[in-house]
N, CA and C atoms as a LAMMPS dump frame, in Angstrom:
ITEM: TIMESTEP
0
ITEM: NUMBER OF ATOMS
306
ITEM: BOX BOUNDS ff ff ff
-5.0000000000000000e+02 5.0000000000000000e+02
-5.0000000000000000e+02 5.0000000000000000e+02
-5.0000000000000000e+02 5.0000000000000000e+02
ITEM: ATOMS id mol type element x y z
1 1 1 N -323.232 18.728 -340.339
2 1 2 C -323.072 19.703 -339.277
3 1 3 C -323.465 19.078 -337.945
4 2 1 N -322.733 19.299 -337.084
5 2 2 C -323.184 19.38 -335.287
6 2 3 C -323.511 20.182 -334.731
7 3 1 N -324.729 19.609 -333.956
8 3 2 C -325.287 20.478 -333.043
9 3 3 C -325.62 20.151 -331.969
10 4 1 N -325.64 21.333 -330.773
11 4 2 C -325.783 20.62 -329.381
12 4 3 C -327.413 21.332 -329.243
13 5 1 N -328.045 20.413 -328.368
14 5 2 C -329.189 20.991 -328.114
15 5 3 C -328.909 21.144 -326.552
16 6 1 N -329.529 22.439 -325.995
17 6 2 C -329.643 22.043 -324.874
18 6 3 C -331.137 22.107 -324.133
19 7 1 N -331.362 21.222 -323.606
20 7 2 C -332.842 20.935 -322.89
21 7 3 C -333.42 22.215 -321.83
22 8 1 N -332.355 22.083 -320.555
23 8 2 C -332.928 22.349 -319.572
24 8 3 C -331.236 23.265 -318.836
25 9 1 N -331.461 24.627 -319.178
26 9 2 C -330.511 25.765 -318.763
27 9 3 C -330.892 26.354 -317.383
28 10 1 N -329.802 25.834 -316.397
29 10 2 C -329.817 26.094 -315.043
30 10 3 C -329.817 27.327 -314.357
31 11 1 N -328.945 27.98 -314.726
32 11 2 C -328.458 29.009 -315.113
33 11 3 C -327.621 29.645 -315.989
34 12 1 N -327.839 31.29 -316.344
35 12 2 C -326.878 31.533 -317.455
36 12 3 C -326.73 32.77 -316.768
37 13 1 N -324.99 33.17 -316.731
38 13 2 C -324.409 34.503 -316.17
39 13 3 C -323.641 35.038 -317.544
40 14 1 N -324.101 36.371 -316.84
41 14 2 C -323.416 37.611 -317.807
42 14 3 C -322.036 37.946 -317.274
43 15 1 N -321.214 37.661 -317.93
44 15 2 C -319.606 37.547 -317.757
45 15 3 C -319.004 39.22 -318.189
46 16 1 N -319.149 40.152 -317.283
47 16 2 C -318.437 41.328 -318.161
48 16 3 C -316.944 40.994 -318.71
49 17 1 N -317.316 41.203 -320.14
50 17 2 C -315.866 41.727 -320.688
51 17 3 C -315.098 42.629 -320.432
52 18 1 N -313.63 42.634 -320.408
53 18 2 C -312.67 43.987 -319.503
54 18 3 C -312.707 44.627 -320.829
55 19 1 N -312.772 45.736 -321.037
56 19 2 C -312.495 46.488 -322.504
57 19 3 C -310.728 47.105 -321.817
58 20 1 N -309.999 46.127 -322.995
59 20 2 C -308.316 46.564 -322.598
60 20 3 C -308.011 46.856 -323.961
61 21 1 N -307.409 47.771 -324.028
62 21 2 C -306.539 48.778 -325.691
63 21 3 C -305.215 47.892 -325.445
64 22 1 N -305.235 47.678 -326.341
65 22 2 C -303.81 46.963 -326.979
66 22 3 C -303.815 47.159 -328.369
67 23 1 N -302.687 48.233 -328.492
68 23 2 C -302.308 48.453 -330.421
69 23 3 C -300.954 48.262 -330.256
70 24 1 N -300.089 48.318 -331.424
71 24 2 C -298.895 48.291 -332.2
72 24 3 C -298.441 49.076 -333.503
73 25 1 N -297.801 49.974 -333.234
74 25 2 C -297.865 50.621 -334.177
75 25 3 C -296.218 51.362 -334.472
76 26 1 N -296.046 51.474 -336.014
77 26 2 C -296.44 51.064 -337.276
78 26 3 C -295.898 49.489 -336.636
79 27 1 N -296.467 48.747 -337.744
80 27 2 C -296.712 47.171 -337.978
81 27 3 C -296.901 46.695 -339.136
82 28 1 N -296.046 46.716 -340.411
83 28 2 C -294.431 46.136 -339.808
84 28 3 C -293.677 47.414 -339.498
85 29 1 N -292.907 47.017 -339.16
86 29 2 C -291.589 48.077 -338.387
87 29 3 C -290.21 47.811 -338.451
88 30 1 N -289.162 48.417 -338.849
89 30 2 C -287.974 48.361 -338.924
90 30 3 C -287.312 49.189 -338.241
91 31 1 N -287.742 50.283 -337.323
92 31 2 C -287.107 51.12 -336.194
93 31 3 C -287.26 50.93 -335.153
94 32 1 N -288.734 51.297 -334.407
95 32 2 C -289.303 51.858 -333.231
96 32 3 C -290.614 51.347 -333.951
97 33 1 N -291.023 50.61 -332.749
98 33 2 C -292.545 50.674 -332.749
99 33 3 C -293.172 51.244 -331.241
100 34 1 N -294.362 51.247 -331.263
101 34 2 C -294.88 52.209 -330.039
102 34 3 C -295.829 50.767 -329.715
103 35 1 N -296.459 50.677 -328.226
104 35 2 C -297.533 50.253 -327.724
105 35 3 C -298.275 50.82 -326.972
106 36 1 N -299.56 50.925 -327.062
107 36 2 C -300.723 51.595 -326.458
108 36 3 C -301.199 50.656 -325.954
109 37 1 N -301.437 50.82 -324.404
110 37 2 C -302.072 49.765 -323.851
111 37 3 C -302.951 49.979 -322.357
112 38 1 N -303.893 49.359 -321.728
113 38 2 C -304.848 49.485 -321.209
114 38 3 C -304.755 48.373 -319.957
115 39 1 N -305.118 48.228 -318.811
116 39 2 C -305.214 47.065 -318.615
117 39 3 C -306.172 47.352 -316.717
118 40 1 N -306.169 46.44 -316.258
119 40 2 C -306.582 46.46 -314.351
120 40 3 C -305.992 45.574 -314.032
121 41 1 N -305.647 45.812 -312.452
122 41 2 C -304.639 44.741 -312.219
123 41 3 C -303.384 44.614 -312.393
124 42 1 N -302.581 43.332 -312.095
125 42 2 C -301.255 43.194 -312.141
126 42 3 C -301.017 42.771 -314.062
127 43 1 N -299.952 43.626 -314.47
128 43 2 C -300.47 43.704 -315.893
129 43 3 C -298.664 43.725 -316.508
130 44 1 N -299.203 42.015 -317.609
131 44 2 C -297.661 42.383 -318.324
132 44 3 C -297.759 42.542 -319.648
133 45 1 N -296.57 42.588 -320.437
134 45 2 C -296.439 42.893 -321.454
135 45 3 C -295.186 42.216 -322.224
136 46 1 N -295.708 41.291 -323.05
137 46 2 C -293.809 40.385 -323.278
138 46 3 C -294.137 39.74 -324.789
139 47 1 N -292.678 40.247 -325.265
140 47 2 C -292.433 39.544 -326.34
141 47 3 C -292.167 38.718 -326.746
142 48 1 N -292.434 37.748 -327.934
143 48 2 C -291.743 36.19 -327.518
144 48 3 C -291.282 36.633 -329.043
145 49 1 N -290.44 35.335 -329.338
146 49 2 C -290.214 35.275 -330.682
147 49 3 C -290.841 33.771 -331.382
148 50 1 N -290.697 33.548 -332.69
149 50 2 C -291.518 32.186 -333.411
150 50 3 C -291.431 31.292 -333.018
151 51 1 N -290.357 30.853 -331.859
152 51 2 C -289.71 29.498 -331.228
153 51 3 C -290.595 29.526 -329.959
154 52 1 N -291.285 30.77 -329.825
155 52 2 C -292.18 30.493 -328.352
156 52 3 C -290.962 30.985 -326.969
157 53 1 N -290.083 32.059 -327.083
158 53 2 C -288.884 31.932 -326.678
159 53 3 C -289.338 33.278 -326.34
160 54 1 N -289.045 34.026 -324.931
161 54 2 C -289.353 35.134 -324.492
162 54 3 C -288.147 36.095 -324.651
163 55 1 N -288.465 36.952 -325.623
164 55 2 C -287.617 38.103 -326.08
165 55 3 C -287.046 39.192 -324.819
166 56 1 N -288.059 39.182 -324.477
167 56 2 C -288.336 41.206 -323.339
168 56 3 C -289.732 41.222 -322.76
169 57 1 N -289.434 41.466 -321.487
170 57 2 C -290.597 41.535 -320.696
171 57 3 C -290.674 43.129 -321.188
172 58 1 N -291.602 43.712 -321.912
173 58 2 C -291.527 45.381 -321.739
174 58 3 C -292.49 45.982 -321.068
175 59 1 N -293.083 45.292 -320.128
176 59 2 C -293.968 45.564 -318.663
177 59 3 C -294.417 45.007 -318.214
178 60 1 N -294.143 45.333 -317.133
179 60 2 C -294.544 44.404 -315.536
180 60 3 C -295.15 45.408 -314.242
181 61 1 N -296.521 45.864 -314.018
182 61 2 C -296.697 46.261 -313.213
183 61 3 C -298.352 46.221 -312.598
184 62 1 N -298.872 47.427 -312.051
185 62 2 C -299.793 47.312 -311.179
186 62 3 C -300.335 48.239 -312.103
187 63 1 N -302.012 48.115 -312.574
188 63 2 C -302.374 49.185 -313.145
189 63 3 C -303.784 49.161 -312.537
190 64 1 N -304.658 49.925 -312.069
191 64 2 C -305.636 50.547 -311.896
192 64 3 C -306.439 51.355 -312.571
193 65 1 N -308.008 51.296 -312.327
194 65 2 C -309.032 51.559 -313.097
195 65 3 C -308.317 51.762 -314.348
196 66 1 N -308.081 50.712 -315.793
197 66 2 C -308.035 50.898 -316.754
198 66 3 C -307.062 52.085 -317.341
199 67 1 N -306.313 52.403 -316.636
200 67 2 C -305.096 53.593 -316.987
201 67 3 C -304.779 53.184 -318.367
202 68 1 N -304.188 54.117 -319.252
203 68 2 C -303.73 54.373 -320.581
204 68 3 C -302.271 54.526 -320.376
205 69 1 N -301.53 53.249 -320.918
206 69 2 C -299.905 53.599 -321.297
207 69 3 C -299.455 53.636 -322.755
208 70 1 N -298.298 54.237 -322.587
209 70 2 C -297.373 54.023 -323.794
210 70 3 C -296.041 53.708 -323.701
211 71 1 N -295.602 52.597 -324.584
212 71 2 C -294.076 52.078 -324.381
213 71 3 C -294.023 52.391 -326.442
214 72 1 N -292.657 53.013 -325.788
215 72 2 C -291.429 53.107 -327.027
216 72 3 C -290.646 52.152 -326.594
217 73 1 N -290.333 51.356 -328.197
218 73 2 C -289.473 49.737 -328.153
219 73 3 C -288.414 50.327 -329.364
220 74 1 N -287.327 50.027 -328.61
221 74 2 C -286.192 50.454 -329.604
222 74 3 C -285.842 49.122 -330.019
223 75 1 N -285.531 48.785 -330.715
224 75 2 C -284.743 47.675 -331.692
225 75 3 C -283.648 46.919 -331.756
226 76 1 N -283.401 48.148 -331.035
227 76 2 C -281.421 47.879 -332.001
228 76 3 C -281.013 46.924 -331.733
229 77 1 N -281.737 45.663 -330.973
230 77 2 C -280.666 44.167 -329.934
231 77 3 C -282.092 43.429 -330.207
232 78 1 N -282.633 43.175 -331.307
233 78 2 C -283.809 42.846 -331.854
234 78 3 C -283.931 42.561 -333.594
235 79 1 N -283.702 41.313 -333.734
236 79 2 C -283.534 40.963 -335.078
237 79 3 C -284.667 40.743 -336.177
238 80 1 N -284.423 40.662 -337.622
239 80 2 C -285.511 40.973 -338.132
240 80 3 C -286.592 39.405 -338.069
241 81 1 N -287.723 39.465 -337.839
242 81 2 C -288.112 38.444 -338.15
243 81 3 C -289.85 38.959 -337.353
244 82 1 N -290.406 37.242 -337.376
245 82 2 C -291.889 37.804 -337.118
246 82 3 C -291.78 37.37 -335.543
247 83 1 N -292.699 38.304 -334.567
248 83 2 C -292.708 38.225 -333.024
249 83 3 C -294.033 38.578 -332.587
250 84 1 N -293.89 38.092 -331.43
251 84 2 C -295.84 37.895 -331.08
252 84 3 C -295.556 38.48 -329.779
253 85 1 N -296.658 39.291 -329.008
254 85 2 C -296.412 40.577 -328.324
255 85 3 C -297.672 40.289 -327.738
256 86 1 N -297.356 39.736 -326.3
257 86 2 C -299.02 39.49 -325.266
258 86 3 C -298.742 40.283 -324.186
259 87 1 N -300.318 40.672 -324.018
260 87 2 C -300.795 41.369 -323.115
261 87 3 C -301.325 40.295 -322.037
262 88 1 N -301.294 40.398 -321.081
263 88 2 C -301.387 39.354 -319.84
264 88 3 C -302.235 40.111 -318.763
265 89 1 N -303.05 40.068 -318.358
266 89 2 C -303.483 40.916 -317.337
267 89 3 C -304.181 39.476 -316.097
268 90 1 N -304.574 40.27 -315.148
269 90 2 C -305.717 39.193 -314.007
270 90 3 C -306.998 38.418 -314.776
271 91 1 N -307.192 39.064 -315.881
272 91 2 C -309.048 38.629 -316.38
273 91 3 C -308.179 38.151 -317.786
274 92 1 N -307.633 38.596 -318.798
275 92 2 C -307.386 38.122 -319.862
276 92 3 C -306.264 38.099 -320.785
277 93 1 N -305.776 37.311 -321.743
278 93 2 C -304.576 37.438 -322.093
279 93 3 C -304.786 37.847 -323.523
280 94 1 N -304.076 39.053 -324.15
281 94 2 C -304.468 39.435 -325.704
282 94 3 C -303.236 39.657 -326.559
283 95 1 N -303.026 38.695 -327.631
284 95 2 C -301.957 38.263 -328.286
285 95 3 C -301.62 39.345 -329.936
286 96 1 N -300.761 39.991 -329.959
287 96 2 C -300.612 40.572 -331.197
288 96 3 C -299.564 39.901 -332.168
289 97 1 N -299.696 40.306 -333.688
290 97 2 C -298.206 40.024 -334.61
291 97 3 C -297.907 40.871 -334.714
292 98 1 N -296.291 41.412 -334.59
293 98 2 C -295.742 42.209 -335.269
294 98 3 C -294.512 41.455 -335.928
295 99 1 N -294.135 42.583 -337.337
296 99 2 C -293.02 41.83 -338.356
297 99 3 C -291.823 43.084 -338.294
298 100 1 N -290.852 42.753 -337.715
299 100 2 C -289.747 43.645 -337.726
300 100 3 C -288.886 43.347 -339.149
301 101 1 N -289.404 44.85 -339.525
302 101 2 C -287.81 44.528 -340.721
303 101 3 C -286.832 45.029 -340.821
304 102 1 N -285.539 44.765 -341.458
305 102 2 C -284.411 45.66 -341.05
306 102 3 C -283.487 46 -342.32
């Protein structure tokens, strides 16, 4: 095992964490899935697919004090397979799986 020691700590800051909601739901999905999401700031929302290949931006905007959204994602121009669904905001980026089946 490794270990770091450290001697002599200069300083140490308390970094608030943003508390941001990001769900997916149902997961897996073969219709409609829903997203619940949270964010501050200029705030996106985009799908990629397994190739790292950007599907759908399904939001792009300005959100303040922590507002609560919801996006309905229809499918139908959306093939079956597995896709990864990030949340992007000013402070942090939070990555989901979802598995579309059809």
């Amino acid at each position: 095992k490794n270990y770091i020691i450290v001697k002599n700590a200069v300083d140490i800051t308390n970094i608030p964490v943003a508390k941001v909601k990001f769900k997916i739901f149902p997961n897996p999905t073969n219709k409609n899935f829903t997203i619940n999401f949270s964010g501050k700031g200029n705030t996106q929302i985009i799908l990629w697919n397994a190739y790292g290949q950007k599907v759908s931006e399904l939001y792009n905007g300005q959100i303040t004090d922590n507002e609560e959204f919801k996006i309905n994602v229809n499918l139908v121009q959306i093939q079956q397979g597995v896709y990864i669904c990030s949340l992007i905001t000013e402070n942090l980026k939070k990555i989901l799986k979802i598995v579309i089946l059809k």
